[in-house]
PDB file of N, CA, C and O in Angstrom:
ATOM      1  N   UNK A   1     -19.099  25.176  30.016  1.00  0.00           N
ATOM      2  CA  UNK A   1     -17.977  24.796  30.845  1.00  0.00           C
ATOM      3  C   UNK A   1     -17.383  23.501  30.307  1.00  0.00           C
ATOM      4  O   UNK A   1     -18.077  22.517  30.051  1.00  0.00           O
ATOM      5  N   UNK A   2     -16.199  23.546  30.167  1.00  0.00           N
ATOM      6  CA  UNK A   2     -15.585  22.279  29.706  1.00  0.00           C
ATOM      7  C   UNK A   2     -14.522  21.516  31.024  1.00  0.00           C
ATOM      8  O   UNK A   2     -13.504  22.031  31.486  1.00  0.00           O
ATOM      9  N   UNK A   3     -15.078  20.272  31.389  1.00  0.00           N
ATOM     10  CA  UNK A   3     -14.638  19.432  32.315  1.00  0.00           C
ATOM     11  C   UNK A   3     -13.339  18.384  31.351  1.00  0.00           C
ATOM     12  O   UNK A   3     -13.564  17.722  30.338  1.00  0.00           O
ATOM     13  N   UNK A   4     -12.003  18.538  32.084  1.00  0.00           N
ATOM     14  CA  UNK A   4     -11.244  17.622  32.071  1.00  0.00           C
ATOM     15  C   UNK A   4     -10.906  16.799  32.855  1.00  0.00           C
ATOM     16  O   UNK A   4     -10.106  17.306  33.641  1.00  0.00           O
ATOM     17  N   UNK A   5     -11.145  15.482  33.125  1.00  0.00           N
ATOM     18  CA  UNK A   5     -10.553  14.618  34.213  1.00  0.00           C
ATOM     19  C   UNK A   5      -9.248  14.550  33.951  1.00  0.00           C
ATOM     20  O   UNK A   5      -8.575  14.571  32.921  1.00  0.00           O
ATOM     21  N   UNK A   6      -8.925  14.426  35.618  1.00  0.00           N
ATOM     22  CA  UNK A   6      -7.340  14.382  35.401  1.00  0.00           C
ATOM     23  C   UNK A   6      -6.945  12.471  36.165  1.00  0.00           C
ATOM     24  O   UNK A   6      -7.707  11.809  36.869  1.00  0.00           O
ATOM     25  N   UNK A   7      -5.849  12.164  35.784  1.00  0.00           N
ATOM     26  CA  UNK A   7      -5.066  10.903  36.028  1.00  0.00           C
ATOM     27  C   UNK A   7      -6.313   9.595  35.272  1.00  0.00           C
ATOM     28  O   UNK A   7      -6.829   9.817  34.177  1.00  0.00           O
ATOM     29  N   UNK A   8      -6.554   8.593  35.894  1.00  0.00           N
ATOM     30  CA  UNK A   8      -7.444   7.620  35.685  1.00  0.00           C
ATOM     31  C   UNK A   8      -8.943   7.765  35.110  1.00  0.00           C
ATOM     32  O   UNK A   8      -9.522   6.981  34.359  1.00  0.00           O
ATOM     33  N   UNK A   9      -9.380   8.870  35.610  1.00  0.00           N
ATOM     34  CA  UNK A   9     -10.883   8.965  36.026  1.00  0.00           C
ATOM     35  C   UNK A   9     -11.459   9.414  34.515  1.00  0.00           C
ATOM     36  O   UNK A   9     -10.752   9.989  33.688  1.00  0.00           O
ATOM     37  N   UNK A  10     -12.690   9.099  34.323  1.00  0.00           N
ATOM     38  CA  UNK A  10     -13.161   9.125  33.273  1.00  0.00           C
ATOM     39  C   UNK A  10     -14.510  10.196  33.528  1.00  0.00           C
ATOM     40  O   UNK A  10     -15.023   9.990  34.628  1.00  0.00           O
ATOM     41  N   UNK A  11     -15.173  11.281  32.739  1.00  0.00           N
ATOM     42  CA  UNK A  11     -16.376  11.816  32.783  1.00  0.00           C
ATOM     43  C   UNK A  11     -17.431  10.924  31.561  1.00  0.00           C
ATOM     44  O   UNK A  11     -17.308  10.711  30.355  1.00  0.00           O
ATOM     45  N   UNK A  12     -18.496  10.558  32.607  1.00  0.00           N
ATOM     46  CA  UNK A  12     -19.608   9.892  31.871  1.00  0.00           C
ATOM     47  C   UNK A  12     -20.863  10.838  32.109  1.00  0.00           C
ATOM     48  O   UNK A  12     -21.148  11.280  33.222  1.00  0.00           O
ATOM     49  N   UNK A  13     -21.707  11.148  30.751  1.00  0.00           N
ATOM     50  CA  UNK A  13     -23.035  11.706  30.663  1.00  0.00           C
ATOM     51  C   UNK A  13     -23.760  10.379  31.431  1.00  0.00           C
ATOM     52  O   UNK A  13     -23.692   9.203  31.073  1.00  0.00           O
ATOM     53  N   UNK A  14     -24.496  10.957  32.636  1.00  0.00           N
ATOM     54  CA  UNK A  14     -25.175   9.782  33.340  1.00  0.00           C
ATOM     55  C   UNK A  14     -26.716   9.649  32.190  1.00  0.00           C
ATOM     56  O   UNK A  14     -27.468  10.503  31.721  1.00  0.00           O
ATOM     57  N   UNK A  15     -26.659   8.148  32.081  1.00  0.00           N
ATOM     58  CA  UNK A  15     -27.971   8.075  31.903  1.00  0.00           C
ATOM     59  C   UNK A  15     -29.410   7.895  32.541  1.00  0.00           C
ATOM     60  O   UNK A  15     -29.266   6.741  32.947  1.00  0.00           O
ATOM     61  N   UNK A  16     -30.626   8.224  32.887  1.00  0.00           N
ATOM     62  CA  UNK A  16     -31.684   7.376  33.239  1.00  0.00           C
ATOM     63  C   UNK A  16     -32.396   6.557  33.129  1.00  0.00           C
ATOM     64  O   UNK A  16     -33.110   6.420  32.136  1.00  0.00           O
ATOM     65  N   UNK A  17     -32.389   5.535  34.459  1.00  0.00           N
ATOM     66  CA  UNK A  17     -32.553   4.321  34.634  1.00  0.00           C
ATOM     67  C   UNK A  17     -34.713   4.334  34.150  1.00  0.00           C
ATOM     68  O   UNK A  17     -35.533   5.218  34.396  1.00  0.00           O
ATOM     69  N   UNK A  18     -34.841   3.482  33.704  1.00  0.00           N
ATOM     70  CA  UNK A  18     -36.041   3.386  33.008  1.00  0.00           C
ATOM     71  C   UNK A  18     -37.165   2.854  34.934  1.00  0.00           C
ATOM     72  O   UNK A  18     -37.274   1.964  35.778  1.00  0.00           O
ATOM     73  N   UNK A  19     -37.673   4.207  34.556  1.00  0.00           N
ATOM     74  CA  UNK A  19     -39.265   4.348  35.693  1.00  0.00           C
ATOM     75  C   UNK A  19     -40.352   3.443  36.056  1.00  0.00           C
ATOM     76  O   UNK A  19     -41.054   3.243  37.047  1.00  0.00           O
ATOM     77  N   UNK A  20     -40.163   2.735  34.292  1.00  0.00           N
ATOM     78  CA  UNK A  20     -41.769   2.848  34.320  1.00  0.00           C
ATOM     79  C   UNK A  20     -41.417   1.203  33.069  1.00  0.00           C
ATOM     80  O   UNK A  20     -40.609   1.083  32.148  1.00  0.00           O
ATOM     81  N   UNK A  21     -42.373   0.288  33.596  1.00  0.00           N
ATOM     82  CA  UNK A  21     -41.973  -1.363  32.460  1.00  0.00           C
ATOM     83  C   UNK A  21     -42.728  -1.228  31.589  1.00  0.00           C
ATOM     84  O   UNK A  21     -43.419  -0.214  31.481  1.00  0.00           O
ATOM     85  N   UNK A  22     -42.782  -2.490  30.543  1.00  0.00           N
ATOM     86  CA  UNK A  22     -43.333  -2.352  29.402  1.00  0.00           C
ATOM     87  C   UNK A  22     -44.978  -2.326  29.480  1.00  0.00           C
ATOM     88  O   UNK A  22     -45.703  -1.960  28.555  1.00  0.00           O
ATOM     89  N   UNK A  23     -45.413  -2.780  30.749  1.00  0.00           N
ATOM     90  CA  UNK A  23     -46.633  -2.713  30.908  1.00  0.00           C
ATOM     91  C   UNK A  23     -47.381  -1.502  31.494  1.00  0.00           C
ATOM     92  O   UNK A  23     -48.565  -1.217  31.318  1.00  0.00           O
ATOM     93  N   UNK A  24     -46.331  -0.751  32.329  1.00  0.00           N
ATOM     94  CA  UNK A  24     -47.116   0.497  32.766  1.00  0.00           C
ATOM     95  C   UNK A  24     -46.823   0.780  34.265  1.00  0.00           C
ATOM     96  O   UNK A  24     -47.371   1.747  34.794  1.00  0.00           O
ATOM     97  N   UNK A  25     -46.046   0.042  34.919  1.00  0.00           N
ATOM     98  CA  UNK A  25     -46.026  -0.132  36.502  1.00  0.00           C
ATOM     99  C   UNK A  25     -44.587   0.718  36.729  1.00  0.00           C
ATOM    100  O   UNK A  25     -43.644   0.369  36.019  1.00  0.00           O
ATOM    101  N   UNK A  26     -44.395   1.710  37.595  1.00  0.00           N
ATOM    102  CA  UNK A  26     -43.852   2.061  37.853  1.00  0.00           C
ATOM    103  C   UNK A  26     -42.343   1.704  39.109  1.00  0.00           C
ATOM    104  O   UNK A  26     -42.649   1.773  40.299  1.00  0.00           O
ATOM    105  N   UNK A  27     -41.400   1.483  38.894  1.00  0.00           N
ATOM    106  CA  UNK A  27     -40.402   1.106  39.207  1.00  0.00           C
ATOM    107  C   UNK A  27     -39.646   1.981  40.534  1.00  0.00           C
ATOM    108  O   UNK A  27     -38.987   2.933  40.118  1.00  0.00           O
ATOM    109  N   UNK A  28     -39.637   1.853  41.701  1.00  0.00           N
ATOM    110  CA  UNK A  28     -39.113   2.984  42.729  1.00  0.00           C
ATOM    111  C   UNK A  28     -37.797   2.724  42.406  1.00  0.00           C
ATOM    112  O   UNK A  28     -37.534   1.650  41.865  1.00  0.00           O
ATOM    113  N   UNK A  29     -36.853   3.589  42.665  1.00  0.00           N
ATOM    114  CA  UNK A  29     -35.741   3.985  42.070  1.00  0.00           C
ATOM    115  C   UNK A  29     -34.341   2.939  43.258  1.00  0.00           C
ATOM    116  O   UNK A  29     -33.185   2.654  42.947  1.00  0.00           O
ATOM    117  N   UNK A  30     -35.170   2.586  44.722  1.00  0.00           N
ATOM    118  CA  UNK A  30     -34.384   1.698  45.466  1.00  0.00           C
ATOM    119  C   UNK A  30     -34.989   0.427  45.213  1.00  0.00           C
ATOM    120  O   UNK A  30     -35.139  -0.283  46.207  1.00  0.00           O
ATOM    121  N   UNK A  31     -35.400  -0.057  44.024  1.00  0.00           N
ATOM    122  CA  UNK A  31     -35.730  -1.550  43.398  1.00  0.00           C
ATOM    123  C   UNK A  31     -35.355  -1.928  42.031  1.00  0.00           C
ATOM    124  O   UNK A  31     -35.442  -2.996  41.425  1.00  0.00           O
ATOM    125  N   UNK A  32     -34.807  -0.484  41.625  1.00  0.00           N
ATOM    126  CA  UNK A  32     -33.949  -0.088  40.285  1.00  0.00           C
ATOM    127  C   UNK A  32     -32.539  -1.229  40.333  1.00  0.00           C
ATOM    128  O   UNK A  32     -32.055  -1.580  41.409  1.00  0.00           O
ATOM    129  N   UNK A  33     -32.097  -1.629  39.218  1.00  0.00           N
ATOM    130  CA  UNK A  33     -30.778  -2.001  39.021  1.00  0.00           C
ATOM    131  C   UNK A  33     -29.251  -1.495  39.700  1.00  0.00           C
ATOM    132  O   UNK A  33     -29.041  -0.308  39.952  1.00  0.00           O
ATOM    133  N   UNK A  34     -28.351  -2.451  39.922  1.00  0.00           N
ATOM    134  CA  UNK A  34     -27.844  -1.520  40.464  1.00  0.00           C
ATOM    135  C   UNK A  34     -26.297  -0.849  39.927  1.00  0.00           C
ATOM    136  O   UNK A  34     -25.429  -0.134  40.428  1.00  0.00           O
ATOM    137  N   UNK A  35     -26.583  -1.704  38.291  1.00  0.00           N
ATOM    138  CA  UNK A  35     -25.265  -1.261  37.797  1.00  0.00           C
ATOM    139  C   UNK A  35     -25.933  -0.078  36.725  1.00  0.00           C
ATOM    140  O   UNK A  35     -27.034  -0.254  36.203  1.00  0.00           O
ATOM    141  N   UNK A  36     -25.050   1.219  36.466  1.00  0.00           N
ATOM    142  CA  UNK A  36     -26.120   1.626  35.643  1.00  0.00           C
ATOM    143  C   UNK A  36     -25.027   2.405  34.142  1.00  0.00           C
ATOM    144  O   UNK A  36     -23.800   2.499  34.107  1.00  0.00           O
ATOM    145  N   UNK A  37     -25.674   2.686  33.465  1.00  0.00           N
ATOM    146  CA  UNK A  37     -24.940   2.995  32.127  1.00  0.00           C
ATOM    147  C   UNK A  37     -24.248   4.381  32.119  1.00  0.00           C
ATOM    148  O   UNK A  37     -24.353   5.062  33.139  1.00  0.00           O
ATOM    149  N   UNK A  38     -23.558   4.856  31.075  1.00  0.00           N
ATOM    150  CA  UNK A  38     -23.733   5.972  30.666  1.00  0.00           C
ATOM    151  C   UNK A  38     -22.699   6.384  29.614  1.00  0.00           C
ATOM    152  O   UNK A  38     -21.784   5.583  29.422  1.00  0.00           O
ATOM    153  N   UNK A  39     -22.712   7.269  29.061  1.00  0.00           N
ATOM    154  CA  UNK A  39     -21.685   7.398  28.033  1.00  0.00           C
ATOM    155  C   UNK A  39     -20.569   8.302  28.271  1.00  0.00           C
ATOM    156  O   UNK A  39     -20.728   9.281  29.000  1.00  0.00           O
ATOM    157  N   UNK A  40     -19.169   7.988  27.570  1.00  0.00           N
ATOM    158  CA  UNK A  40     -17.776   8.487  27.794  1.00  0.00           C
ATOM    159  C   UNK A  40     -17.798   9.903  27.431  1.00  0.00           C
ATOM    160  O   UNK A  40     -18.220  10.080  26.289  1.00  0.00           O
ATOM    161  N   UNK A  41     -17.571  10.635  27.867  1.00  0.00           N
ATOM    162  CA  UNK A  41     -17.556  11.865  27.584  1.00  0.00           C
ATOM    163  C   UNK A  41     -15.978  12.584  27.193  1.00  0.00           C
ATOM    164  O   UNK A  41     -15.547  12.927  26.092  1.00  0.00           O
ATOM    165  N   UNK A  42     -15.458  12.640  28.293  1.00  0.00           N
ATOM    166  CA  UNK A  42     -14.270  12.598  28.652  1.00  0.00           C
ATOM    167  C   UNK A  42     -13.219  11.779  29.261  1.00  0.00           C
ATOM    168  O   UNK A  42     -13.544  10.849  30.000  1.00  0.00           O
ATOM    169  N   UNK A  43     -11.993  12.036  29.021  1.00  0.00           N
ATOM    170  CA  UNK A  43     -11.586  10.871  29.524  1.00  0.00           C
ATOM    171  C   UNK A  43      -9.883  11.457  30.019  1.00  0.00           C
ATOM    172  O   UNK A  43      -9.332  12.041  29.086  1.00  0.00           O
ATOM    173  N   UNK A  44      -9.155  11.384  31.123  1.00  0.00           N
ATOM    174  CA  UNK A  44      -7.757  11.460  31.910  1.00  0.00           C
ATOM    175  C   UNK A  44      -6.949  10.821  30.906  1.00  0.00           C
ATOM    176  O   UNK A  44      -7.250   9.950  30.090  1.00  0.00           O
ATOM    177  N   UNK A  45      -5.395  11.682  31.214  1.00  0.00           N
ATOM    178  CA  UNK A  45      -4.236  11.436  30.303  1.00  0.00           C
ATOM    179  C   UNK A  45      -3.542   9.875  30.856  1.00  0.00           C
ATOM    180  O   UNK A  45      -2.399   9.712  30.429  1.00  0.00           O
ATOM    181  N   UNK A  46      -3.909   9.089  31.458  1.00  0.00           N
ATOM    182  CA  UNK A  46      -3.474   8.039  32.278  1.00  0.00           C
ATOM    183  C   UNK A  46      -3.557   6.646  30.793  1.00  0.00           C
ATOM    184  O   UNK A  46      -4.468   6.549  29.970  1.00  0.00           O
ATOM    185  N   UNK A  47      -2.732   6.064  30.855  1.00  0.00           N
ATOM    186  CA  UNK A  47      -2.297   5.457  29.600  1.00  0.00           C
ATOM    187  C   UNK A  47      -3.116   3.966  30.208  1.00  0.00           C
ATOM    188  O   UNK A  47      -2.945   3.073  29.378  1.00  0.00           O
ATOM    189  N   UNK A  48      -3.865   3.525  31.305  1.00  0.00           N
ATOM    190  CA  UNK A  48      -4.347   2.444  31.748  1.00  0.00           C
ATOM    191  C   UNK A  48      -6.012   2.608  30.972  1.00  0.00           C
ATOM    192  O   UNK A  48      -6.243   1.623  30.271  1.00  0.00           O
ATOM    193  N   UNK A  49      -6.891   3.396  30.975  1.00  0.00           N
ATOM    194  CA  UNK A  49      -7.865   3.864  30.285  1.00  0.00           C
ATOM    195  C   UNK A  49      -8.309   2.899  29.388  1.00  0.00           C
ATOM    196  O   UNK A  49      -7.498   2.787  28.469  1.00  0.00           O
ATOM    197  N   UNK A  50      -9.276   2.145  29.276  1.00  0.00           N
ATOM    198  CA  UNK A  50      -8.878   1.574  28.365  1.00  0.00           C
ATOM    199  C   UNK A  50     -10.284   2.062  27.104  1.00  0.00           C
ATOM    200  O   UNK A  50     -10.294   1.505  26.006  1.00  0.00           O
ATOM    201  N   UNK A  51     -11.221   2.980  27.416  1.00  0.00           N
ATOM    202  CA  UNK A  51     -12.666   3.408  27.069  1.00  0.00           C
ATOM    203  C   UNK A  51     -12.325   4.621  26.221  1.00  0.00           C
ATOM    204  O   UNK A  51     -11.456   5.217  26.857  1.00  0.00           O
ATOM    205  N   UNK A  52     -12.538   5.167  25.289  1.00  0.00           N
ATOM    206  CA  UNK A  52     -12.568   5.979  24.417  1.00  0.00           C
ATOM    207  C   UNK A  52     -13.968   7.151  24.510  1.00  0.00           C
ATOM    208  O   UNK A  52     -15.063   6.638  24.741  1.00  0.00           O
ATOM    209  N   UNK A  53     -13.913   8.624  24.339  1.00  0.00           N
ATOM    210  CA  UNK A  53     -15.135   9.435  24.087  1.00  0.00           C
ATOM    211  C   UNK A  53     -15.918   8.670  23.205  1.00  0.00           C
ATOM    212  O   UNK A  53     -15.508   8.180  22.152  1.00  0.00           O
ATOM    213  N   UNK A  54     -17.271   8.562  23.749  1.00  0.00           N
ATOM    214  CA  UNK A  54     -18.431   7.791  23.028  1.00  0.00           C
ATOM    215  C   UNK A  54     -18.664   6.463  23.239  1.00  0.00           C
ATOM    216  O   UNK A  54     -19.663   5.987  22.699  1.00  0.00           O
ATOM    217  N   UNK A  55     -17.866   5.655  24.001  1.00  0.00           N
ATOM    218  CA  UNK A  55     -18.311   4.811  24.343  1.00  0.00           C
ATOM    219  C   UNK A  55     -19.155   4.517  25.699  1.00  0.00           C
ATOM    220  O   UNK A  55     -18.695   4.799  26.805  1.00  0.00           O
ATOM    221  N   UNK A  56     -20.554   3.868  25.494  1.00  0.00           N
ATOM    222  CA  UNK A  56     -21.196   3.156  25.789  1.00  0.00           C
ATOM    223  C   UNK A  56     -20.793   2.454  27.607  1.00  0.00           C
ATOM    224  O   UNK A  56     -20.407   1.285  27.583  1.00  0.00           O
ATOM    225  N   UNK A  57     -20.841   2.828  28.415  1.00  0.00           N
ATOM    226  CA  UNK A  57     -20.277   1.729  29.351  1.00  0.00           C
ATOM    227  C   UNK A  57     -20.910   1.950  30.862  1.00  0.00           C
ATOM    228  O   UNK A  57     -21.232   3.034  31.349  1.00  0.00           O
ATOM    229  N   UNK A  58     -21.016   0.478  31.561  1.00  0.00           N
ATOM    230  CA  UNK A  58     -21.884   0.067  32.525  1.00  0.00           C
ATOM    231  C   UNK A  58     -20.781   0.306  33.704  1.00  0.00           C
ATOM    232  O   UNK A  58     -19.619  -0.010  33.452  1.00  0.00           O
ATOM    233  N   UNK A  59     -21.115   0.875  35.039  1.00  0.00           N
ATOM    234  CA  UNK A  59     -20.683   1.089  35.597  1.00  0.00           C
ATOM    235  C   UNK A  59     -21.245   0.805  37.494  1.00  0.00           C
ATOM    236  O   UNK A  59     -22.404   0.391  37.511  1.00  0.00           O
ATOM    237  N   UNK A  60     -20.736   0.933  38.694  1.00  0.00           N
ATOM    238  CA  UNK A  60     -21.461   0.370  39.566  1.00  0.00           C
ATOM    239  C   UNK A  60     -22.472   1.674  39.750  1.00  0.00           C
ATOM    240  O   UNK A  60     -22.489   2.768  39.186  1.00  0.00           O
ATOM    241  N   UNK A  61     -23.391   1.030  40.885  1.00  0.00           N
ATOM    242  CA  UNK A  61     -24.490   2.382  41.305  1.00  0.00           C
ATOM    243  C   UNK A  61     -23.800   2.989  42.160  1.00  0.00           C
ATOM    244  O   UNK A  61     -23.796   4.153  41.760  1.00  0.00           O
ATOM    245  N   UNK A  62     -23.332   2.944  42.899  1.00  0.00           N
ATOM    246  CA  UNK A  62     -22.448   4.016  43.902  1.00  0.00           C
ATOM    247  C   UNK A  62     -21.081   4.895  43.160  1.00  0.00           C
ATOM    248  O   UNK A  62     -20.809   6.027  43.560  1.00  0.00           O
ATOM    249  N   UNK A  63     -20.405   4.333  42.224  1.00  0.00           N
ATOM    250  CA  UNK A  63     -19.547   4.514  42.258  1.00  0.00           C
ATOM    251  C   UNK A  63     -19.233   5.984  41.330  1.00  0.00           C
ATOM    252  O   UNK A  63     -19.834   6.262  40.292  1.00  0.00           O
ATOM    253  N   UNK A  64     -18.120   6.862  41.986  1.00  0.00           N
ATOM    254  CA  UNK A  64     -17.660   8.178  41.295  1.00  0.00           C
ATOM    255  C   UNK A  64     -18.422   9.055  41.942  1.00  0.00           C
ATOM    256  O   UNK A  64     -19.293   8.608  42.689  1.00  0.00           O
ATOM    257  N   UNK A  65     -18.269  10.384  41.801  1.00  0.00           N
ATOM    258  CA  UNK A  65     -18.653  11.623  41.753  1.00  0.00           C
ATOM    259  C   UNK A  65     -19.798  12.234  41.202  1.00  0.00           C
ATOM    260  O   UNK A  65     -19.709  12.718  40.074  1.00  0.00           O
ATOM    261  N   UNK A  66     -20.761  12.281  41.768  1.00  0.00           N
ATOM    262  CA  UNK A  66     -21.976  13.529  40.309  1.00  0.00           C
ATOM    263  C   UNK A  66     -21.969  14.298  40.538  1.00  0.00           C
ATOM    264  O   UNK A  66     -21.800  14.675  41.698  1.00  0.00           O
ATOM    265  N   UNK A  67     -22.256  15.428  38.996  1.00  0.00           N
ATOM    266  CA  UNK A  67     -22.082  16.460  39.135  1.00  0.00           C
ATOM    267  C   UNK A  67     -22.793  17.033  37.991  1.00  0.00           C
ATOM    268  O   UNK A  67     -22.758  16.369  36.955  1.00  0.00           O
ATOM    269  N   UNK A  68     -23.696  18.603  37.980  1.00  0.00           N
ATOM    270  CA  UNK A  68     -24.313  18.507  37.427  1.00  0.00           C
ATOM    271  C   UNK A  68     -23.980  20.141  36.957  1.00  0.00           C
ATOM    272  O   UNK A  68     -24.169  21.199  37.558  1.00  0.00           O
ATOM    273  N   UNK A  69     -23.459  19.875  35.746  1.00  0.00           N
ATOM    274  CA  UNK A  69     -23.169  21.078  34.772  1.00  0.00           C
ATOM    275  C   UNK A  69     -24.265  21.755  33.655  1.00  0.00           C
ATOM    276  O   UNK A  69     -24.890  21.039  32.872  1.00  0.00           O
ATOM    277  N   UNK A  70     -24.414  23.312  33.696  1.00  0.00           N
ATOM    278  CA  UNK A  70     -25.155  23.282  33.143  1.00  0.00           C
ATOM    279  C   UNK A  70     -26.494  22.011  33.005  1.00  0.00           C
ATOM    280  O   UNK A  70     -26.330  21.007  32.313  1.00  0.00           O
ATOM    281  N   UNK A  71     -27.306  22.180  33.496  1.00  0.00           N
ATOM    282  CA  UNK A  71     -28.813  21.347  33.509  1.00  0.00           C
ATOM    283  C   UNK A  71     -28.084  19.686  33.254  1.00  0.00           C
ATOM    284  O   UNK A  71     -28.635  18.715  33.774  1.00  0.00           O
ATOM    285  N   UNK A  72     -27.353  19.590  32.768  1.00  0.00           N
ATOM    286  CA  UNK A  72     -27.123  18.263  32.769  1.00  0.00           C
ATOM    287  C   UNK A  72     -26.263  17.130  33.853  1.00  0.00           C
ATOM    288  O   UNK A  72     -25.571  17.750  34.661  1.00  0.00           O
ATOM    289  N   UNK A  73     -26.205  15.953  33.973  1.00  0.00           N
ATOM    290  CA  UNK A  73     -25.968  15.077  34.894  1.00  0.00           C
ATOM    291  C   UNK A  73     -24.798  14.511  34.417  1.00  0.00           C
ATOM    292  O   UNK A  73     -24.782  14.180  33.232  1.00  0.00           O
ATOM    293  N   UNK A  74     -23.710  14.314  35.177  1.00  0.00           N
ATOM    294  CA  UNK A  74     -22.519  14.071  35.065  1.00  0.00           C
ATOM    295  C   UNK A  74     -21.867  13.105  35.939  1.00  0.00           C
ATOM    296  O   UNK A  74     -22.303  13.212  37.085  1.00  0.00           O
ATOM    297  N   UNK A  75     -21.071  12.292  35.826  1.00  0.00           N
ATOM    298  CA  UNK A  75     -20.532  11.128  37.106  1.00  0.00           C
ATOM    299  C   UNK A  75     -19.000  11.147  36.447  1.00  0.00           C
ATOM    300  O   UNK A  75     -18.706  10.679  35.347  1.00  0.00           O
ATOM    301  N   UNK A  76     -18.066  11.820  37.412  1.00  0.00           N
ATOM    302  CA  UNK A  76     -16.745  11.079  37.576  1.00  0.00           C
ATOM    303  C   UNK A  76     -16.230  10.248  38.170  1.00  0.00           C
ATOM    304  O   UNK A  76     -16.174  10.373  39.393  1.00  0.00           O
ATOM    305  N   UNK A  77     -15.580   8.927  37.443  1.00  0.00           N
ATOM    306  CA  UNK A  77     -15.609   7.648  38.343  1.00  0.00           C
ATOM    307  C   UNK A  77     -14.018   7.317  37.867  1.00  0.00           C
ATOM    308  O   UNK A  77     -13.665   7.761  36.774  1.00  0.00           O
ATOM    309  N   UNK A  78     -13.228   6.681  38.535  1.00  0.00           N
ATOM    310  CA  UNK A  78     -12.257   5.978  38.076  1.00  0.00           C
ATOM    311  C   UNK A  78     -12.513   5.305  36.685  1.00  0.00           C
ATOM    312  O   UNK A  78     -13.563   5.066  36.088  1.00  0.00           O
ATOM    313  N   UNK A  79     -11.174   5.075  36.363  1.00  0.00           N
ATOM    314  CA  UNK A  79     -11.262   4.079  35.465  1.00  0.00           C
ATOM    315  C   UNK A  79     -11.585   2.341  35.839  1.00  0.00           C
ATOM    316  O   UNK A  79     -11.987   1.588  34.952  1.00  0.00           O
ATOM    317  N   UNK A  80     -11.353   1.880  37.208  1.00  0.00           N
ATOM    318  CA  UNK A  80     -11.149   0.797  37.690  1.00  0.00           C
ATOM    319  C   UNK A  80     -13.100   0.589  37.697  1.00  0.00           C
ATOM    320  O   UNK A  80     -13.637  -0.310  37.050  1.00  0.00           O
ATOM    321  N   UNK A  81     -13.770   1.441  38.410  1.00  0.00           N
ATOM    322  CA  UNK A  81     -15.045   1.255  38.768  1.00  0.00           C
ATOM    323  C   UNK A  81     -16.538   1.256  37.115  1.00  0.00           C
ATOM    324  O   UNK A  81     -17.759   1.403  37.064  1.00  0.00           O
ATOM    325  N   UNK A  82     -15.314   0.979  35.995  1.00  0.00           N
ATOM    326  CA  UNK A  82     -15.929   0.632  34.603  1.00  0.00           C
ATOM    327  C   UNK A  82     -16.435  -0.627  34.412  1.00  0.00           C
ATOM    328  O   UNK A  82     -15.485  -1.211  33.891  1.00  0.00           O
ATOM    329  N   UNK A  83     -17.216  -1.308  34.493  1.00  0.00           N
ATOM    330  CA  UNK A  83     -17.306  -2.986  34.633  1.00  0.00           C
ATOM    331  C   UNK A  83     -16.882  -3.104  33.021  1.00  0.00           C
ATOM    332  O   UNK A  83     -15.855  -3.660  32.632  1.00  0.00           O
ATOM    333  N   UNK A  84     -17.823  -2.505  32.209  1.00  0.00           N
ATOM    334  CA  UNK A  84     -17.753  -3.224  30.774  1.00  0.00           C
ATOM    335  C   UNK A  84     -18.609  -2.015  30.173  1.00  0.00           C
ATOM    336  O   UNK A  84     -19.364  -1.185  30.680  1.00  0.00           O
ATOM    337  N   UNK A  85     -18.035  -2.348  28.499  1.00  0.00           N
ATOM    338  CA  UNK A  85     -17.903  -1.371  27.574  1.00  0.00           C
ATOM    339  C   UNK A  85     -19.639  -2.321  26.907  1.00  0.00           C
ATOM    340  O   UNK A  85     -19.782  -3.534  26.754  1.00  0.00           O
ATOM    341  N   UNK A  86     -20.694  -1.191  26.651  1.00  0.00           N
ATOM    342  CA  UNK A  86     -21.647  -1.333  26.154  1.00  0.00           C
ATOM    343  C   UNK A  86     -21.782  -2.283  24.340  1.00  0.00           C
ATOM    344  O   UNK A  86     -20.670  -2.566  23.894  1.00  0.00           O
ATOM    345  N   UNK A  87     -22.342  -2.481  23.918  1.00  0.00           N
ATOM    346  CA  UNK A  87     -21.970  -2.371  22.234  1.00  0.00           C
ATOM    347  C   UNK A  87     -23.376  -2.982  21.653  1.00  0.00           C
ATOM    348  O   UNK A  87     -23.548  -3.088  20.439  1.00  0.00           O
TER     349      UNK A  87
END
């Protein structure tokens, strides 16, 4: 299935937030961070955009849509709710 966002909104492959620290202790998921990553997938014909397919970028924990295509995890979010581009 191929997802196009339409106007602003951007599709990001969600990533997962790390479980478990360098020592071995496991992390509950409401003590987790709360901005979280993921990469550009797709991206709306809206000329404000400013993130490109493949980029890298941190985004809030609430924010956008998930959705889960084929086995995989998906978040549509505005373009506004992008904090910053990864690198």
């Amino acid at each position: 299935m191929n997802i196009k966002p339409l106007g602003d909104r951007v599709l990001l492959k969600a990533e997962v937030a790390e479980e478990k620290t360098k020592g071995g202790l496991y992390i509950p998921q409401t003590a987790q961070e709360k901005t979280q990553t993921g990469v550009v997938t797709a991206i709306g014909e809206s000329e404000e955009i400013q993130v490109k397919v493949g980029d890298k970028v941190m985004h809030d924990k609430y924010a956008g849509t998930a959705i889960t295509v084929e086995g995989e995890d998906y978040l549509i979010v505005s373009s506004s709710d992008i904090i910053a581009i990864v690198e």
